[in-house]
VMD Tcl script that draws the C-alpha trace (Angstrom):
set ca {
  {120.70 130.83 92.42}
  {123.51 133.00 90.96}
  {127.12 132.20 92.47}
  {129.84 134.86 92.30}
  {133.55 134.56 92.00}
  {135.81 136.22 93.92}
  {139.26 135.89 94.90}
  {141.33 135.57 97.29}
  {145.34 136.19 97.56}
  {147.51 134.01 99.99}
  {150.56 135.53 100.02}
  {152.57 137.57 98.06}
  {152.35 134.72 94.75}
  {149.19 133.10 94.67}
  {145.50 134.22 94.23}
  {142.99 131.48 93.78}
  {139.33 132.07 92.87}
  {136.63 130.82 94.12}
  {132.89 130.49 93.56}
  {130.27 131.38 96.76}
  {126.56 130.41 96.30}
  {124.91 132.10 99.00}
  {122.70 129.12 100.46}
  {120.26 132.40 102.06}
  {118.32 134.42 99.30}
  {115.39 136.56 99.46}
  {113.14 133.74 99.21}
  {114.54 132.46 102.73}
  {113.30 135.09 104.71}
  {110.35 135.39 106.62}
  {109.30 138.69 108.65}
  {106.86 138.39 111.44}
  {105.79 135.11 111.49}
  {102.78 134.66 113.44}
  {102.79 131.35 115.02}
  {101.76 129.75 118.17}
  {104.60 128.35 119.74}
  {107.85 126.46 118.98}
  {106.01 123.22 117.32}
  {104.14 126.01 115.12}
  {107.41 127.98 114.01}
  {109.57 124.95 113.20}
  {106.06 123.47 111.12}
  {106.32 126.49 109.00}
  {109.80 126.68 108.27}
  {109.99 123.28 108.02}
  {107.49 123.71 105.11}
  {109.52 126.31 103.14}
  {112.83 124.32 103.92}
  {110.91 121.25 102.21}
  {109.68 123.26 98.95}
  {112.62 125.23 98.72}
  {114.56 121.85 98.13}
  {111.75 120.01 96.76}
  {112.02 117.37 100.20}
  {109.10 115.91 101.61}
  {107.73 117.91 104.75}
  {107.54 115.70 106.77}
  {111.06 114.19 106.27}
  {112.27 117.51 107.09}
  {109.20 118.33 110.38}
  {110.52 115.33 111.61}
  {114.40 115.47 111.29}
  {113.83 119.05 113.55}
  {111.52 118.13 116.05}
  {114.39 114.62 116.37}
  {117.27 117.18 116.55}
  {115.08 119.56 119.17}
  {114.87 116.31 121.46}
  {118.71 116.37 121.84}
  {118.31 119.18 123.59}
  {116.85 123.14 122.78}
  {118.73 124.64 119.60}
  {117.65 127.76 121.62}
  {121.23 129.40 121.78}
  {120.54 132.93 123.75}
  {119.25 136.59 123.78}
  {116.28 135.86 121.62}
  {117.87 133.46 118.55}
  {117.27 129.93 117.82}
  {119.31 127.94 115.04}
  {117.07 124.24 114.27}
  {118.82 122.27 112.29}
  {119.37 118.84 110.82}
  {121.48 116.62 108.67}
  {119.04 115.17 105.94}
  {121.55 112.99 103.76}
  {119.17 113.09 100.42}
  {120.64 116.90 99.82}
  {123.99 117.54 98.63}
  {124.33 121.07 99.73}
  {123.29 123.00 102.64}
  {119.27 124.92 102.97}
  {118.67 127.66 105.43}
  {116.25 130.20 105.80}
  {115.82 133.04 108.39}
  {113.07 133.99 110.40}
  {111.72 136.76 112.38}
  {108.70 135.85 114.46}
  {106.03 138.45 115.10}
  {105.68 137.68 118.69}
  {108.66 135.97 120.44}
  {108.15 132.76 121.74}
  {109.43 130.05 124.39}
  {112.40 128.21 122.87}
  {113.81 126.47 125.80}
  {117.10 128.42 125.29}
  {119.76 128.74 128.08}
  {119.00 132.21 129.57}
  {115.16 131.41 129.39}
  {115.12 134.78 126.91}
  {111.87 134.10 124.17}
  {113.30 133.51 120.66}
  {112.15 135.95 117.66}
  {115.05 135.26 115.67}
  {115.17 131.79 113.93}
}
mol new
graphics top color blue
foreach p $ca { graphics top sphere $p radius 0.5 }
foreach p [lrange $ca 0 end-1] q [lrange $ca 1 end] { graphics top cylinder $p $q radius 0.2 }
display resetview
């Protein structure tokens, strides 16, 4: 992963530079995902989360499908954000998806999710 520095002025006197690692690269996307259903999409992305950050998959299946019993992560107008806090990584993992077929997400306005 390549990090870039860039900086930023506060002020009229001081610019301080910092370093952004973009925790989304190529490799996190996914277009049209065919999958079943919501247990289906969150198995596959669960499984590139996992190899991405070299975590077993079913540490990471499992800390979704926990966080998805809170309640829906379903937020509106066809997008879903799943997440978890897994405390054996140090820095954050995401990926993006875009499902072939939107699906049932449990989301507030009932819309199907395609965007994950």
């Amino acid at each position: 992963m390549r990090c870039t520095p860039f900086a930023i002025a506060f002020g009229i006197h001081i610019e301080v530079t910092l370093t952004v690692c973009p925790i989304l690269s190529e490799e996190d996307i996914s277009l049209d995902l065919a999958t079943k259903g919501k247990q289906s999409a969150l198995t596959k992305i669960a499984i590139r989360i996992a190899r991405r950050a070299e975590l077993d998959e079913q540490v990471v299946l499992r800390s979704l499908f926990d966080r998805e019993d809170f309640g829906s992560t379903g937020i509106g107008r066809g997008v879903a954000i799943p997440h978890a806090l897994l405390g054996m990584i140090s820095s954050p993992v995401a990926s993006l998806t875009r499902l072939a077929q939107p699906i049932d997400f449990d989301g507030p306005d009932d819309d199907p999710v395609d965007l994950i």
